[in-house]
Each structure stands twice: as structure tokens, then as C-alpha cells.
N, C-alpha and C positions, 0 to 999 in steps of 0.2 A: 532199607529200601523196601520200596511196600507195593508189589505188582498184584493187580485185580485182574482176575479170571475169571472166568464163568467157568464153571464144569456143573453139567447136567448129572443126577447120580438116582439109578434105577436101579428096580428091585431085578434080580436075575430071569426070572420067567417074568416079569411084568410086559403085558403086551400093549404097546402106547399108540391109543387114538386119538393124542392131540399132541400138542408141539410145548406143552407146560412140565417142565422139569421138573418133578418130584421134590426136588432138594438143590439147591442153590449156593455153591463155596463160594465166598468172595474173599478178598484181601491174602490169598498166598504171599504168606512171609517169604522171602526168593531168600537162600543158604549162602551161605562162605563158600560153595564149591564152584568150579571152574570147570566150565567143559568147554574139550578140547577136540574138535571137531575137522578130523585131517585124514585122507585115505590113504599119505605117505607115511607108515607106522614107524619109520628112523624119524620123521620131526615130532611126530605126534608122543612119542614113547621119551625123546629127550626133553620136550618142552612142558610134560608130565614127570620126569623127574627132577627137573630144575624147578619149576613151582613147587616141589611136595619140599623138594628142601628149603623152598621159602615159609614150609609152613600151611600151604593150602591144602584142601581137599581137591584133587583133582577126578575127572571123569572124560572117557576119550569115547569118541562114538566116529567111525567110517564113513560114515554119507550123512548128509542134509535129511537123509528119510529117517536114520536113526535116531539123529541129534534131536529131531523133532518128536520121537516119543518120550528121547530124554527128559527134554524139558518140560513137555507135557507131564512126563509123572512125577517129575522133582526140578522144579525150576532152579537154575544156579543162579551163581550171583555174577557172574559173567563168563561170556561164550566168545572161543577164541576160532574164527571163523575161516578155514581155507573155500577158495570159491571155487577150482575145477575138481567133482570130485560125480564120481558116479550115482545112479539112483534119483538124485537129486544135487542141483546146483545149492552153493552156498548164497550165490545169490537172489535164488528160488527161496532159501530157508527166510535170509533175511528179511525179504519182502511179506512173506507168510507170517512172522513173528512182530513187524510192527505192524499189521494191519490184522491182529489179533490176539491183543491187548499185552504183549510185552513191548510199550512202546519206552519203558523206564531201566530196560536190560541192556546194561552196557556188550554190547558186541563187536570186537575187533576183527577185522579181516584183516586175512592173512594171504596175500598175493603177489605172484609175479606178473600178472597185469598191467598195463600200462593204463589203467584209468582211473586213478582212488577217487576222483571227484564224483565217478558215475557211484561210487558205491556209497557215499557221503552221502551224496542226492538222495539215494533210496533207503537211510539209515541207519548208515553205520555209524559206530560211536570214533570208531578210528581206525585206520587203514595202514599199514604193517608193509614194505612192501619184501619180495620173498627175495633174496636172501637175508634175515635180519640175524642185530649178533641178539643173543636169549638174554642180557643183561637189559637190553632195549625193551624186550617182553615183558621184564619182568618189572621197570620201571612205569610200564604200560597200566600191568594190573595192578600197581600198588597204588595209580591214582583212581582206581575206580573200588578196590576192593581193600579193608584194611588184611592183615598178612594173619594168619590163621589162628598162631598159635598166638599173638598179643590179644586176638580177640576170644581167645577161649576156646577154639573149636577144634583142639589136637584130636 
């Protein structure tokens, strides 16, 4: 899966009087790893080691403000998404990540919400609703991401 970015990349003291980015990354390869993005650490801690026993890399981040530097400095290969969560909504995150330029990262939300259609709408790849059983989850991520250790990436 092949997600394009833009990141701007400056010299330390460089003092910039235009809006022309020095240097230009594009085409970030996005990883095998899975971030798991839940400020309840009993879900977030077992639905990280039920995937690591599948074989994945996993990565858990507390708020939609962390998750988003996560991504920012190592994109995964898919984000498991609770939406009430401090800092930052999950559905704050979502919106902020298809409308800059991960529109190709599969992102499942994870909620006790009564609305999955509303989260659909604004791009989610699929919506979980909260209590699920983790064989469900993990059925989830096997259609978006192959399993870690067939692909190489123990």
C-alpha cells in the first residue's frame, strides 16, 4: 500500500522566508504495524496482545493528539480507532487524516456509539461497534493487512 505525503524537511537554524520546502518526501511506504489508538488501557493492552499473537507489530497511543504524531512519524498499516477519548476526538483524528493525504489507510473505529453510518460518511474503512468479541477484530485486520509473521516482518 503506497500512501503519499508531503513532509516539508528543514535545516535546524534555517530561517524560512517563503513557503518552498527545502526537500519534498513523497510516496511513504505505510508498515505491517497496527496502531491501536484507545484511552481505555484494559482494551487497548489486550487487543495489542491478541494481534502481537497474530503476528503483528503493534503500537497503542491514548488520544487522537498522540495517535496523530504517531502516524505522522511512521505511518502504519492500519489504525484501530476508539472515538470518545481525550485531547482529541477519534473522530477529530479521522477527519484530519483523510483530508491529509491518508485517504488509502484503512482505519476501523471502535465504538459504543449508536451511529457507524456517521463515521462511514466521514471515512472510516469500518466500524466495530463496542462490545466486540477480539476474534471479530482480528478477522477485521486480516482483511486489510496480511498477518506479520507470513509477511516477513517478525
Amino acid at each position: 500500500m503506497n500512501i503519499t505525503s508531503d513532509v516539508a524537511l528543514y535545516t535546524q537554524h534555517e530561517r524560512r522566508l517563503s513557503k518552498q520546502p527545502v526537500a519534498l518526501v513523497r510516496n511513504m511506504q505505510a508498515s505491517n504495524d497496527i496502531l491501536i489508538v484507545d484511552d481505555e488501557a484494559p482494551i487497548a493492552e489486550l487487543l495489542a496482545d491478541v494481534l502481537q499473537d497474530e503476528g503483528y507489530n503493534v503500537r497503542v497511543a491514548r488520544d487522537g493528539a498522540s495517535a496523530l504524531l504517531e502516524i505522522i512519524k511512521r505511518p502504519p498499516g492500519l489504525v484501530l480507532l476508539d472515538v470518545a477519548m481525550p485531547v482529541m476526538l477519534g473522530s477529530d483524528l479521522l477527519m484530519y487524516l483523510r483530508g491529509h493525504g491518508f485517504s488509502d489507510l484503512p482505519i476501523i473505529i471502535m465504538t459504543a456509539g449508536l451511529s457507524p453510518l456517521l463515521y462511514l460518511s466521514q471515512g472510516a474503512t469500518e466500524v466495530l461497534p463496542k462490545p466486540f468479541d477480539v476474534n471479530v477484530v482480528v478477522e477485521k485486520v486480516a482483511q486489510y493487512l496480511p498477518r506479520g509473521r507470513s509477511a516477513g516482518t517478525e
